[in-house]
KENULO-478700 format. One record per residue (C-alpha): residue in three letters; residue number from 1; x, y, z. Coordinates in nm, 4 decimals. Example, Ala and Ser with C-alpha at 12.3 -4.5 7.8 and 13.67 -1.06 7.14 Angstrom:
! KENULO-478700
@residu:ALA; num:1; xx:1.2300; yy:-0.4500; zz:0.7800
@residu:SER; num:2; xx:1.3670; yy:-0.1060; zz:0.7140
//
This chain:
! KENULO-478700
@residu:UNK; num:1; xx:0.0000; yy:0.0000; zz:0.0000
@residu:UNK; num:2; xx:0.1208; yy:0.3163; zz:-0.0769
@residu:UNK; num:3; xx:0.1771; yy:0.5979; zz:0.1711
@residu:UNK; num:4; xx:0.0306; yy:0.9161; zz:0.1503
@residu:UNK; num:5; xx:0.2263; yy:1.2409; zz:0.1770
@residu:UNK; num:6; xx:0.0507; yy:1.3748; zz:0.4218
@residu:UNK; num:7; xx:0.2854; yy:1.6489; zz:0.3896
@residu:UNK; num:8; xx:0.4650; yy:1.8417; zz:0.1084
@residu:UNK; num:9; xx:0.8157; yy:1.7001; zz:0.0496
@residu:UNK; num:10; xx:1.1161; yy:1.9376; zz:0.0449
@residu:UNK; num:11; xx:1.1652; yy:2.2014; zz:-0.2371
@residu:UNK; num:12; xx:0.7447; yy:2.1937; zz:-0.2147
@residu:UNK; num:13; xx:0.4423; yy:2.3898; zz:-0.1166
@residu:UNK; num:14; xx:0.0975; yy:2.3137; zz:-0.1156
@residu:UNK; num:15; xx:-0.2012; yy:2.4851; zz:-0.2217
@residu:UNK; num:16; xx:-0.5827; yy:2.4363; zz:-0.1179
@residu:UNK; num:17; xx:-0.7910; yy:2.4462; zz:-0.4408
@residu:UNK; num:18; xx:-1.1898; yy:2.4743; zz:-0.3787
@residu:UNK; num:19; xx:-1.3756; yy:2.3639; zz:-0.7146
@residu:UNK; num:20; xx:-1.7403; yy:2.2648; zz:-0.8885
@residu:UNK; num:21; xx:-1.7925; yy:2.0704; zz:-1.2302
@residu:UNK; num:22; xx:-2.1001; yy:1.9331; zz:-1.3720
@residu:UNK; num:23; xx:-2.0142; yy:1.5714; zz:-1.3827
@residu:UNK; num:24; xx:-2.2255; yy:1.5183; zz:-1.6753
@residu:UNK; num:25; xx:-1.9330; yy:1.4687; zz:-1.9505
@residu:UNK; num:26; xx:-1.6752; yy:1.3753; zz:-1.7342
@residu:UNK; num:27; xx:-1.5988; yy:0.9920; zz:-1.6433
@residu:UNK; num:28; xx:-1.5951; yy:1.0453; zz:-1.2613
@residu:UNK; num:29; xx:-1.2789; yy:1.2060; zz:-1.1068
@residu:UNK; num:30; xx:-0.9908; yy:0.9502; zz:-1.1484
@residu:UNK; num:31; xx:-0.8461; yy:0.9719; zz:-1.4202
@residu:UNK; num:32; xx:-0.8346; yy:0.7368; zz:-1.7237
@residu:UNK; num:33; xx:-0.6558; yy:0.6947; zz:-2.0408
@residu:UNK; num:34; xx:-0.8433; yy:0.8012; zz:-2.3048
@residu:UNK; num:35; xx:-1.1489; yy:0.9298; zz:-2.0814
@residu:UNK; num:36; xx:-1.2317; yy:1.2872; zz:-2.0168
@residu:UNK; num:37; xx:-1.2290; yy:1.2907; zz:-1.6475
@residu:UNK; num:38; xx:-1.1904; yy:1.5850; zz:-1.3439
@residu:UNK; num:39; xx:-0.8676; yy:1.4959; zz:-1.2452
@residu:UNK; num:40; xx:-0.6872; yy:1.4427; zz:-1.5611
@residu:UNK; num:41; xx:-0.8003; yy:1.7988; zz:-1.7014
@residu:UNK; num:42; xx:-0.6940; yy:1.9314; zz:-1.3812
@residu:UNK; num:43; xx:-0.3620; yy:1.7905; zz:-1.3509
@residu:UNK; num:44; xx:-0.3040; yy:1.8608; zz:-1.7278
@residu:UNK; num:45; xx:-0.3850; yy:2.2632; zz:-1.6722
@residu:UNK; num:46; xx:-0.2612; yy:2.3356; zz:-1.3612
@residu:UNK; num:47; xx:0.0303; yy:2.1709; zz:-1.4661
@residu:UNK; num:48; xx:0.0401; yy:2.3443; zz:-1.8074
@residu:UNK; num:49; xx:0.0569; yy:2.7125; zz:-1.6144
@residu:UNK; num:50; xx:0.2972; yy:2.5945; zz:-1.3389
@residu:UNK; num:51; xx:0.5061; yy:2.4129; zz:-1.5969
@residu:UNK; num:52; xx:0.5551; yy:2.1236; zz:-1.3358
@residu:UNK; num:53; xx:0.4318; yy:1.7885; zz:-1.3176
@residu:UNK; num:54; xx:0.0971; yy:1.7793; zz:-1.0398
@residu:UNK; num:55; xx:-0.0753; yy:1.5517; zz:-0.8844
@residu:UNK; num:56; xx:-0.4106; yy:1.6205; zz:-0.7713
@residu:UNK; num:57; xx:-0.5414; yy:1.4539; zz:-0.4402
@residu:UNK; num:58; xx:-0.9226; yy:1.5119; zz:-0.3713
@residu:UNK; num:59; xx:-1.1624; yy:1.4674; zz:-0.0873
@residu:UNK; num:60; xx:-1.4629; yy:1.2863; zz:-0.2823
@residu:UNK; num:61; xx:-1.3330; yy:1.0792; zz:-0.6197
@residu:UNK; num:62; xx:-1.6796; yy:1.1221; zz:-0.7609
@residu:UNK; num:63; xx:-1.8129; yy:0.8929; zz:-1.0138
@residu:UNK; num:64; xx:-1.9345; yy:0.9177; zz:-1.3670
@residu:UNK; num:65; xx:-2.2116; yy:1.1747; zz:-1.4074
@residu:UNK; num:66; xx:-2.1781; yy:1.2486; zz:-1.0005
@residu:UNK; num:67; xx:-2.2005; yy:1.6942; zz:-0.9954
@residu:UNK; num:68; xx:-2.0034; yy:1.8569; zz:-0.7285
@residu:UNK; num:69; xx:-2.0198; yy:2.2188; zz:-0.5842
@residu:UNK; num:70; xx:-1.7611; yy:2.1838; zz:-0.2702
@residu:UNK; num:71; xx:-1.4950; yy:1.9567; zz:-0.4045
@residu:UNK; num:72; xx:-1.1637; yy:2.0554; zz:-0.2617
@residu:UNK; num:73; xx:-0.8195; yy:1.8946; zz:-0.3857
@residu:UNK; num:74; xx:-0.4721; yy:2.0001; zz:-0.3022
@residu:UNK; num:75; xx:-0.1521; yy:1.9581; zz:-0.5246
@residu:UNK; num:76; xx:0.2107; yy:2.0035; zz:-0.4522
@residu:UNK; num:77; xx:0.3664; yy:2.2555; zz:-0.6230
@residu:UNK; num:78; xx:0.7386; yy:2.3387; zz:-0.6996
@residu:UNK; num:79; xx:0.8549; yy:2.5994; zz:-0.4594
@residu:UNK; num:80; xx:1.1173; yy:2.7851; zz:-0.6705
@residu:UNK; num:81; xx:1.2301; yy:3.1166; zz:-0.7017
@residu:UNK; num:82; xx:0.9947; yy:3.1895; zz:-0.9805
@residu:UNK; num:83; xx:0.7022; yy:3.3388; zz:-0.8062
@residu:UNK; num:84; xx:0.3439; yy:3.1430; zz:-0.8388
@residu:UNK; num:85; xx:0.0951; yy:3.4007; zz:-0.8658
@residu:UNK; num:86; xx:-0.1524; yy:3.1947; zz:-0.6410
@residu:UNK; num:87; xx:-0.4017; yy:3.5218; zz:-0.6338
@residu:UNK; num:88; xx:-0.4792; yy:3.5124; zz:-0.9599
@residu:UNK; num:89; xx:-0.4141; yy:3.1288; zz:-1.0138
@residu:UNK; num:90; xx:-0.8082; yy:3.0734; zz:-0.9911
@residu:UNK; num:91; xx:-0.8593; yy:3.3733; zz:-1.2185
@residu:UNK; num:92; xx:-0.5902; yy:3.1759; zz:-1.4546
@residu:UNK; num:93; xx:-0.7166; yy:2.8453; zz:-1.4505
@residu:UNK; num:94; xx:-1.1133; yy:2.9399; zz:-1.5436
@residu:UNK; num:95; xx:-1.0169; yy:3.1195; zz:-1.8325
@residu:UNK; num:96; xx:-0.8576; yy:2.7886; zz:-2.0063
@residu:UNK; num:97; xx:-1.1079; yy:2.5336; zz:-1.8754
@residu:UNK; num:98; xx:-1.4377; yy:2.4274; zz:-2.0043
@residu:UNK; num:99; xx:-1.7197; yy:2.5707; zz:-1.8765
@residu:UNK; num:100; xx:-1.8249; yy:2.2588; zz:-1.7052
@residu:UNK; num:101; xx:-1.5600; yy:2.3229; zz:-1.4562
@residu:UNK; num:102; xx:-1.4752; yy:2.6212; zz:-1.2615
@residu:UNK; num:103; xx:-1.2074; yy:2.6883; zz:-0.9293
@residu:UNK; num:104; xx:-1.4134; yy:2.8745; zz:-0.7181
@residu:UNK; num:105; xx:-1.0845; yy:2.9466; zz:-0.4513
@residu:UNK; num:106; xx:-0.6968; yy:2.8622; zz:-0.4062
@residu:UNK; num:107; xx:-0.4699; yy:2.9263; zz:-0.0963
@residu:UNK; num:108; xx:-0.1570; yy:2.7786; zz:0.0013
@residu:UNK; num:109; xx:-0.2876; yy:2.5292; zz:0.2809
@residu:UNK; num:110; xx:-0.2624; yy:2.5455; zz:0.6126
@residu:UNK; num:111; xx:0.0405; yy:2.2996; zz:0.7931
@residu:UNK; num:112; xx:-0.0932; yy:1.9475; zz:0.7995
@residu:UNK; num:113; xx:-0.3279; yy:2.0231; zz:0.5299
@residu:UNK; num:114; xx:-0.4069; yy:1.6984; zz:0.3670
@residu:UNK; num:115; xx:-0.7830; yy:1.7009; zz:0.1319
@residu:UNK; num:116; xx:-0.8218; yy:1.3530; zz:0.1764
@residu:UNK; num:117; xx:-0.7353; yy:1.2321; zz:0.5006
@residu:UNK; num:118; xx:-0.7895; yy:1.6073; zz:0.6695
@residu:UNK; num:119; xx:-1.1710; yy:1.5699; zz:0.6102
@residu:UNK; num:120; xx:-1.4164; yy:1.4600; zz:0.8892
@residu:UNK; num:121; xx:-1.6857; yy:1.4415; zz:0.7018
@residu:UNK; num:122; xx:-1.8689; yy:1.4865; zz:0.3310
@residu:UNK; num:123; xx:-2.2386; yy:1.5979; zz:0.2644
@residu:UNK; num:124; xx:-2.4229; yy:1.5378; zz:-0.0647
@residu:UNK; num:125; xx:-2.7340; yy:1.5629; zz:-0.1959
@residu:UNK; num:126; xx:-2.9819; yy:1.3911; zz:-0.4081
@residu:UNK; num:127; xx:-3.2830; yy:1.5087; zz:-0.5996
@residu:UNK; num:128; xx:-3.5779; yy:1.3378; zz:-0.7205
@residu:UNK; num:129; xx:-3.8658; yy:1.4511; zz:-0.9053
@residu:UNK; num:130; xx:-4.1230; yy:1.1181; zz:-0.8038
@residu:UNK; num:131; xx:-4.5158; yy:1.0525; zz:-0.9384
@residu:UNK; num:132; xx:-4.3725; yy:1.1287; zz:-1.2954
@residu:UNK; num:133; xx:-4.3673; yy:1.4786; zz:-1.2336
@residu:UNK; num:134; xx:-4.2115; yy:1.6370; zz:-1.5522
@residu:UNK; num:135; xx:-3.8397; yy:1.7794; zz:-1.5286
@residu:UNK; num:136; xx:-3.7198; yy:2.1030; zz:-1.6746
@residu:UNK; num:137; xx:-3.5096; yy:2.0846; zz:-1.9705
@residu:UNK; num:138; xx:-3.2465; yy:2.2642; zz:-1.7360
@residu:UNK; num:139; xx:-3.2449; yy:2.0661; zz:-1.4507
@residu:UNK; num:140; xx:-3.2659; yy:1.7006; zz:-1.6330
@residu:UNK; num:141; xx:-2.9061; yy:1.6646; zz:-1.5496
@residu:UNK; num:142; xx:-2.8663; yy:1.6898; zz:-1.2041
@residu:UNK; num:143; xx:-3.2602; yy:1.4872; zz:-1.1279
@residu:UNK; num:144; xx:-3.2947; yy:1.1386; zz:-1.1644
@residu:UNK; num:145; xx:-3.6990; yy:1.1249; zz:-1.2130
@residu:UNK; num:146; xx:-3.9173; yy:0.8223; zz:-1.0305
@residu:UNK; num:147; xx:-4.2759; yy:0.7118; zz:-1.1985
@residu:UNK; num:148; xx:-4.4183; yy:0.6543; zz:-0.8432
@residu:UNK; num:149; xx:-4.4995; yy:0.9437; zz:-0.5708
@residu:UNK; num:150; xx:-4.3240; yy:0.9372; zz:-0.2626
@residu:UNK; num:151; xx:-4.4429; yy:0.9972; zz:0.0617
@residu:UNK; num:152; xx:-4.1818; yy:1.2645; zz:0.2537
@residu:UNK; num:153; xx:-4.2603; yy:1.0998; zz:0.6130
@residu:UNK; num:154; xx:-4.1648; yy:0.7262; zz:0.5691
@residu:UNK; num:155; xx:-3.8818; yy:0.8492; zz:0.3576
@residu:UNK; num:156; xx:-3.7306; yy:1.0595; zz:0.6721
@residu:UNK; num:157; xx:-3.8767; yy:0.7922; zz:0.8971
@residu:UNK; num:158; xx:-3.6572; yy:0.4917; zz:0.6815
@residu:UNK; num:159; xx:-3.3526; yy:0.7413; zz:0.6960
@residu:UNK; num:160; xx:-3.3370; yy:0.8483; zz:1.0473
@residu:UNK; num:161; xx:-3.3188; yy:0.4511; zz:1.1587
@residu:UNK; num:162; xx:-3.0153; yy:0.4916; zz:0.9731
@residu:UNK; num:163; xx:-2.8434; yy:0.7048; zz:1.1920
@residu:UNK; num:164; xx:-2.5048; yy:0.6248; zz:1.3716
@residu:UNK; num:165; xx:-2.2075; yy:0.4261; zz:1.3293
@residu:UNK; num:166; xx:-2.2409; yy:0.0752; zz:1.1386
@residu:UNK; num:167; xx:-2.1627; yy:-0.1457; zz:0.9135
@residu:UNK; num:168; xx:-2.2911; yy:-0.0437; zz:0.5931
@residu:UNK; num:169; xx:-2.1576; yy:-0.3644; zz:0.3589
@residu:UNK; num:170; xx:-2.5462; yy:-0.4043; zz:0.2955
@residu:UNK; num:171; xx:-2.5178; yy:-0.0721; zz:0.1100
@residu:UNK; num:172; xx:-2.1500; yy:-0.1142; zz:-0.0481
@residu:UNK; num:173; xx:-2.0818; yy:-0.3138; zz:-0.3030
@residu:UNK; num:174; xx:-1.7351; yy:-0.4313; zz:-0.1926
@residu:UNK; num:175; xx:-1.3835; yy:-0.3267; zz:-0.2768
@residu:UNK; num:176; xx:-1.0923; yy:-0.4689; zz:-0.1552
@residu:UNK; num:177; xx:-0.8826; yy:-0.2875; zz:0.1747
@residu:UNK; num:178; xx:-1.1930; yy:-0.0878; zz:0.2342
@residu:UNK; num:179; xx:-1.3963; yy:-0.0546; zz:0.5415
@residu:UNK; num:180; xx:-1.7475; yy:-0.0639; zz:0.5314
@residu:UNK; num:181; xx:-1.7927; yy:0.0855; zz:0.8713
@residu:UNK; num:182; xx:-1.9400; yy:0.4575; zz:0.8673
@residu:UNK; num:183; xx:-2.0733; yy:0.7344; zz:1.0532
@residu:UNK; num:184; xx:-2.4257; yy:0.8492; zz:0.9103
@residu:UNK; num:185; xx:-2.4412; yy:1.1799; zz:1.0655
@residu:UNK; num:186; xx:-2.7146; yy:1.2889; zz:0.8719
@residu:UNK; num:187; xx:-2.9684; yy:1.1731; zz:0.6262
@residu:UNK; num:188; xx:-3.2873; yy:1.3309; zz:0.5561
@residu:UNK; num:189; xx:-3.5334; yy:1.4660; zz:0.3382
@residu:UNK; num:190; xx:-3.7325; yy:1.7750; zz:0.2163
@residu:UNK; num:191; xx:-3.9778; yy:1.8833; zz:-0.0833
@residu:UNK; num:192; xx:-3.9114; yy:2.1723; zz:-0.2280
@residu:UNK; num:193; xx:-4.2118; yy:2.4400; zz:-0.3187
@residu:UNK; num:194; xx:-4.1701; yy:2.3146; zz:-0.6885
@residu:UNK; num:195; xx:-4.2569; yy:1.9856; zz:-0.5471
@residu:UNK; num:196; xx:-3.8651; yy:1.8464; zz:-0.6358
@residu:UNK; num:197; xx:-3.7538; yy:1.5963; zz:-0.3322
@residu:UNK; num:198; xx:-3.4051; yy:1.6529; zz:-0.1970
@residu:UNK; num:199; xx:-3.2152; yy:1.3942; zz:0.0555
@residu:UNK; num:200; xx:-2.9176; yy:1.5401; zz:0.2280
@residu:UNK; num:201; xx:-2.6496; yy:1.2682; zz:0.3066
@residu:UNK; num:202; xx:-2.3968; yy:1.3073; zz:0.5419
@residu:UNK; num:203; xx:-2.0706; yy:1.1052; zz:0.7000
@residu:UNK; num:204; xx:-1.7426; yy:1.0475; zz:0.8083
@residu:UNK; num:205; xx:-1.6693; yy:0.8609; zz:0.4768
@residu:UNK; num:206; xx:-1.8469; yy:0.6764; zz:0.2406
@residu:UNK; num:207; xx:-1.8490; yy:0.2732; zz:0.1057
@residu:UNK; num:208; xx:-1.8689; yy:0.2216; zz:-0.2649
@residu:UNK; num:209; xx:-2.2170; yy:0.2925; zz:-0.4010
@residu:UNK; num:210; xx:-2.3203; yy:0.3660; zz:-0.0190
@residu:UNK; num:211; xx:-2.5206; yy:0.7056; zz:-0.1236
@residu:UNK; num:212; xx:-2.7163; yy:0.5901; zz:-0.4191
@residu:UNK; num:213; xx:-2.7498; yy:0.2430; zz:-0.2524
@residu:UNK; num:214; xx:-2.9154; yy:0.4464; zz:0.0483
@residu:UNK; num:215; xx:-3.1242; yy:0.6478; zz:-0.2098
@residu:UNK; num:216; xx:-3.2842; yy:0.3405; zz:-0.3455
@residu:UNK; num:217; xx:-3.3595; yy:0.1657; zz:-0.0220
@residu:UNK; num:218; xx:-3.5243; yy:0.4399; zz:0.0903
@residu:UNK; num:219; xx:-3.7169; yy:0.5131; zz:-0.1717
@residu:UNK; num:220; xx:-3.8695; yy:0.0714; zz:-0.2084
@residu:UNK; num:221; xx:-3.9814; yy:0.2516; zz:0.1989
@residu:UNK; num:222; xx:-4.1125; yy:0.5819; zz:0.0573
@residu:UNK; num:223; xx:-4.3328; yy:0.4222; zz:-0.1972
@residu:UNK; num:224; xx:-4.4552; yy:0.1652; zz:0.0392
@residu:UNK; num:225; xx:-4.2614; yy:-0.1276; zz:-0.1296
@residu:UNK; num:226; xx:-4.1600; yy:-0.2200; zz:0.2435
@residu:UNK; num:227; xx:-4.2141; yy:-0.1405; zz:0.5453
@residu:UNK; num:228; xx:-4.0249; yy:0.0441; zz:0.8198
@residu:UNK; num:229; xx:-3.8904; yy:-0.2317; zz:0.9468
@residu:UNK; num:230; xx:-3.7515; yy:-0.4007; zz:0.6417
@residu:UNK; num:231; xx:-3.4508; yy:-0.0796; zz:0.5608
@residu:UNK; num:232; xx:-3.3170; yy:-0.1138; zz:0.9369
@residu:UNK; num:233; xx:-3.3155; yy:-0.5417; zz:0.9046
@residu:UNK; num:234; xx:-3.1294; yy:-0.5003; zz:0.5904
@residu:UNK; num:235; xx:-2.8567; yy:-0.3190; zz:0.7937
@residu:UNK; num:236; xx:-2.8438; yy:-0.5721; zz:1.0914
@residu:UNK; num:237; xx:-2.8878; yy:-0.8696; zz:0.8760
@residu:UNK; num:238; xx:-2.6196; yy:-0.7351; zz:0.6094
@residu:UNK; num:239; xx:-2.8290; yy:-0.8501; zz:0.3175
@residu:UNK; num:240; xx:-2.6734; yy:-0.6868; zz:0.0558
@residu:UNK; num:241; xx:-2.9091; yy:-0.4725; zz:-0.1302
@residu:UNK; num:242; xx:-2.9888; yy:-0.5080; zz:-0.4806
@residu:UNK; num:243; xx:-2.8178; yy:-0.3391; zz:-0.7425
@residu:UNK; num:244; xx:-3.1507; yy:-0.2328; zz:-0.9233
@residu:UNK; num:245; xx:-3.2145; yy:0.0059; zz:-0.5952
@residu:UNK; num:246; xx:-2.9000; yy:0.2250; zz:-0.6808
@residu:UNK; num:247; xx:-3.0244; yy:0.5380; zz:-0.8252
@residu:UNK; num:248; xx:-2.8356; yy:0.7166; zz:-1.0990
@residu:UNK; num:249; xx:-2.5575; yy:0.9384; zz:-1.0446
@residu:UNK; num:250; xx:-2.7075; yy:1.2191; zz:-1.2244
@residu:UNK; num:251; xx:-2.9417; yy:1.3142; zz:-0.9363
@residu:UNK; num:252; xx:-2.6142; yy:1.2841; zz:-0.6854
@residu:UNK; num:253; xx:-2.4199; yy:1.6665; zz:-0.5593
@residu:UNK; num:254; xx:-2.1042; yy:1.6756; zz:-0.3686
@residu:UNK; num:255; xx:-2.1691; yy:1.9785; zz:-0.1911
@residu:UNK; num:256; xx:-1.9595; yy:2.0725; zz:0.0926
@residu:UNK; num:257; xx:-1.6607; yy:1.9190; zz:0.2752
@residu:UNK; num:258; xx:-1.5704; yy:1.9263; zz:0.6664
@residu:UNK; num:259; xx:-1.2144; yy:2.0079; zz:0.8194
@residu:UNK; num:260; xx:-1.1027; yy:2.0652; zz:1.1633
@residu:UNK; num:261; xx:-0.9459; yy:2.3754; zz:1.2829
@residu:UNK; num:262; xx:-0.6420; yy:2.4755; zz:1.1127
@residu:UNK; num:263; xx:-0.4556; yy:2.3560; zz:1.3778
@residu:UNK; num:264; xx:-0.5125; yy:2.0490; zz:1.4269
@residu:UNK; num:265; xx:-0.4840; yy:1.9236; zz:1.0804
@residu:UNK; num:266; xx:-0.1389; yy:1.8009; zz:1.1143
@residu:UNK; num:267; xx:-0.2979; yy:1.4995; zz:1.4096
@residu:UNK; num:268; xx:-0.5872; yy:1.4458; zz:1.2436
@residu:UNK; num:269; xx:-0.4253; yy:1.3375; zz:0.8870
@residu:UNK; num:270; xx:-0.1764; yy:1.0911; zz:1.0459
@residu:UNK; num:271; xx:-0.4294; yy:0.9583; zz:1.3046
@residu:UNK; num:272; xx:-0.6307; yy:0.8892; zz:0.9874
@residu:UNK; num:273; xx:-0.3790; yy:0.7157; zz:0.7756
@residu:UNK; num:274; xx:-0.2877; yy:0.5065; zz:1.0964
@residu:UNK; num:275; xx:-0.6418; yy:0.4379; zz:1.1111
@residu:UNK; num:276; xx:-0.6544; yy:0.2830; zz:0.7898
@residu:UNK; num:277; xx:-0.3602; yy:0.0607; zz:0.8567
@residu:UNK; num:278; xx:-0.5702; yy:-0.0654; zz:1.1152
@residu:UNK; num:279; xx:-0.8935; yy:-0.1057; zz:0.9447
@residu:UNK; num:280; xx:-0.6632; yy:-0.3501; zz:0.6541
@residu:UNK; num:281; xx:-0.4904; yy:-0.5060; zz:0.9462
@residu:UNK; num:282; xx:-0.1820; yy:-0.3530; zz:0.8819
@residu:UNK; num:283; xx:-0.1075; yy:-0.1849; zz:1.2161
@residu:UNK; num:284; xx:-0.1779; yy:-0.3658; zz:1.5539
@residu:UNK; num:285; xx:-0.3733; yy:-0.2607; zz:1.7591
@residu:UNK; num:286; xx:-0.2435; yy:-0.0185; zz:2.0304
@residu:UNK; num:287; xx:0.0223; yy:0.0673; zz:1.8026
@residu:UNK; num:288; xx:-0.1377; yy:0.4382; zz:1.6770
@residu:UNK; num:289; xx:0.0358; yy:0.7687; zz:1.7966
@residu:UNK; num:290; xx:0.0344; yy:0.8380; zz:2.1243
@residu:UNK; num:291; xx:-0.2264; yy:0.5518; zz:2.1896
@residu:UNK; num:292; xx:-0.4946; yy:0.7720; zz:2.0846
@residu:UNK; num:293; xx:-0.6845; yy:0.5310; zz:1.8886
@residu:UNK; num:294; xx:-0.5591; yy:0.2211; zz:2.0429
@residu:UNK; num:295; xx:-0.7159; yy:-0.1184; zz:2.1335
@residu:UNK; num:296; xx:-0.8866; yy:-0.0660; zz:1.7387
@residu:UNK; num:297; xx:-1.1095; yy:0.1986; zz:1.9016
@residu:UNK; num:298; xx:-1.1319; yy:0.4186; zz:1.5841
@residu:UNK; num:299; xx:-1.2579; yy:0.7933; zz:1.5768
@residu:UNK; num:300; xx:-1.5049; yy:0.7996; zz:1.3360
@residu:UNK; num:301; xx:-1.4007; yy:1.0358; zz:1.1448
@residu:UNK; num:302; xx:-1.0691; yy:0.8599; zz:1.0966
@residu:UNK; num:303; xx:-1.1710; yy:0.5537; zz:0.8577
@residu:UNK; num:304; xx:-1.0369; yy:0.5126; zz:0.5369
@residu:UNK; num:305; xx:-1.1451; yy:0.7316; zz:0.3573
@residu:UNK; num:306; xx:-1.2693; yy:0.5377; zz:-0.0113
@residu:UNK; num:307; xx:-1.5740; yy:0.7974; zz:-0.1070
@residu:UNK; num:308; xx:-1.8803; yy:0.6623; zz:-0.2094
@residu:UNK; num:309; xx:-1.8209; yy:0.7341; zz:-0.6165
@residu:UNK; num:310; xx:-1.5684; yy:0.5333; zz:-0.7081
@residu:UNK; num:311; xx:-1.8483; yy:0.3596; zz:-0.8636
//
C-alpha cells in the first residue's frame, strides 16, 4: 500500500484548491486513459501554467455523471524562485477550462493540510422529481426522475433509523482494503415548493455505491414497497441490497466538505492514515500515535477514507 504524503516534500508547497464541475461529460474524477475525467483535465492545466508535473489529491473521487459544488483537492507545487501568482491562479485556470468546470478558490494550505485524510466528514445531496412529475429541460441533469410518488414521512422515517455508526456492507458493493464501517451523521429529506424531493447525506466517509445504494432503499420505503422495518433489518442482517435500488448518479451533488481547525490538521491526517492501517490489518492494535486510537477503538471520522463514487 502506498503511503500518503501527508505532507509536502522538500523544495514543495501546497495549495488548497476549492472547485465545482457538472459531472455530466466527465468519467468520474480519477483519471483514465483516453477518458475525459476531473482529475486528468486538472492535472493537465494546472500543470500546463505551473510548468511542473501535479498531482491532484481530492476529498470525494466522484463517479461518472456524479455533480459537485464543494470539491476541494490540493496539489504540490514546486517551490522555486519563480514566483506562483496563487491570487490570480483561480482567475488563470477558469479562463482555459471548459465551462463545465470552474475553481471557485486557491490558498496555500494550512500545515498538515491533507484534502483527503484532513476531512471529517462529506455531505451530498440527491434530488428526485417522483409521481412522474415532468423535469425542466435545465435541470434534467442533475434529477434522476421516479414514476411513483413518494411519501416525505416514511422516507425521513426509513432514513433516520439509519443514523449512527455501522456497518454499511449491505449498502457497499465491496472493494478490496476498504472498510465498510461509517458514521451516518445525517440523512434526511425535504420537498421543495416546486414539489422536487431533496435527501441530504452526510458522513465520516463513504463505502462504494453507499449514497445511491441508500437512495434506493429508501425510496422501495417511501413508496410503500416495504415497510419500516424491512430498511433497518437489511442493515443488521447485512443482506446486501440489490443493485436495481442504486439510483443514478445524475441526481447525486457533492456539496460541501468538513475540516477541523487549522490547527489540528497536522494529528488528524496521520491519526487517519494510521487508522486505515488498522482497518486492513496492517497496524496492531495499540500501536497508533500516542495511543490515541488504540485497542482498534477508531474515531469515526478517521476511517479510510474510499468515497462513495468510485463507482
Amino acid at each position: 500500500m502506498t503511503i500518503p504524503v501527508l505532507n509536502p516534500e522538500s523544495g514543495f508547497r501546497r495549495l488548497q484548491i476549492n472547485f465545482s464541475y457538472d459531472g455530466t461529460n466527465f468519467q468520474g474524477w480519477a483519471k483514465q486513459p483516453e477518458y475525459r475525467t476531473v482529475q486528468g483535465v486538472l492535472e493537465e492545466l494546472i500543470g500546463k501554467i505551473l510548468r511542473a508535473k501535479v498531482d491532484c489529491v481530492t476529498a470525494g473521487r466522484t463517479d461518472a455523471g456524479v455533480h459537485a459544488t464543494g470539491a476541494v483537492l490540493h496539489v504540490d507545487i514546486p517551490d522555486s524562485d519563480e514566483i506562483v501568482d496563487i491570487e490570480n491562479l483561480a482567475f488563470k485556470l477558469n479562463r482555459i477550462l471548459d465551462e463545465d468546470i470552474r475553481i471557485t478558490n486557491v490558498r496555500v494550505a494550512p500545515s498538515g493540510f491533507h484534502a483527503r485524510y484532513s476531512a471529517t466528514a462529506r455531505h451530498y445531496e440527491y434530488r428526485i422529481a417522483d409521481g412522474d412529475r415532468p423535469i425542466s429541460p435545465l435541470e434534467r441533469h442533475f434529477v434522476a426522475d421516479w414514476y411513483r410518488p413518494l411519501d416525505l414521512e416514511l422516507l425521513n422515517q426509513a432514513s433516520t433509523s439509519l443514523l449512527g455508526t455501522h456497518d454499511f456492507s449491505a449498502f457497499c458493493k465491496w472493494r478490496e482494503n476498504a472498510t465498510t464501517i461509517r458514521t451516518l451523521k445525517e440523512f434526511s429529506w425535504h420537498r421543495e415548493k416546486t414539489g422536487l424531493l431533496i435527501a441530504r447525506v452526510c458522513a465520516d466517509g463513504f463505502g462504494y455505491n453507499m449514497v445511491r445504494n441508500l437512495v434506493g432503499a429508501a425510496v422501495c420505503v417511501g413508496e410503500k414497497r416495504y415497510d419500516l422495518g424491512w430498511i433497518r433489518r437489511v442493515l443488521t442482517e447485512k443482506s446486501r441490497v440489490s443493485d436495481s435500488y442504486v439510483f443514478p448518479s445524475r441526481g447525486l451533488t457533492l456539496v460541501k466538505v468538513d475540516y477541523p481547525e487549522d490547527d489540528q490538521l497536522p494529528a488528524i491526517a496521520e491519526l487517519a492514515w494510521k487508522a486505515k492501517q488498522l482497518a486492513n490489518g496492517q497496524l496492531a492494535n495499540g500501536q497508533l500515535a500516542n495511543g490515541q486510537l488504540a485497542n482498534g477503538q477508531l474515531a469515526n471520522s478517521l476511517y479510510e477514507q474510499e468515497d462513495e463514487e468510485l463507482e
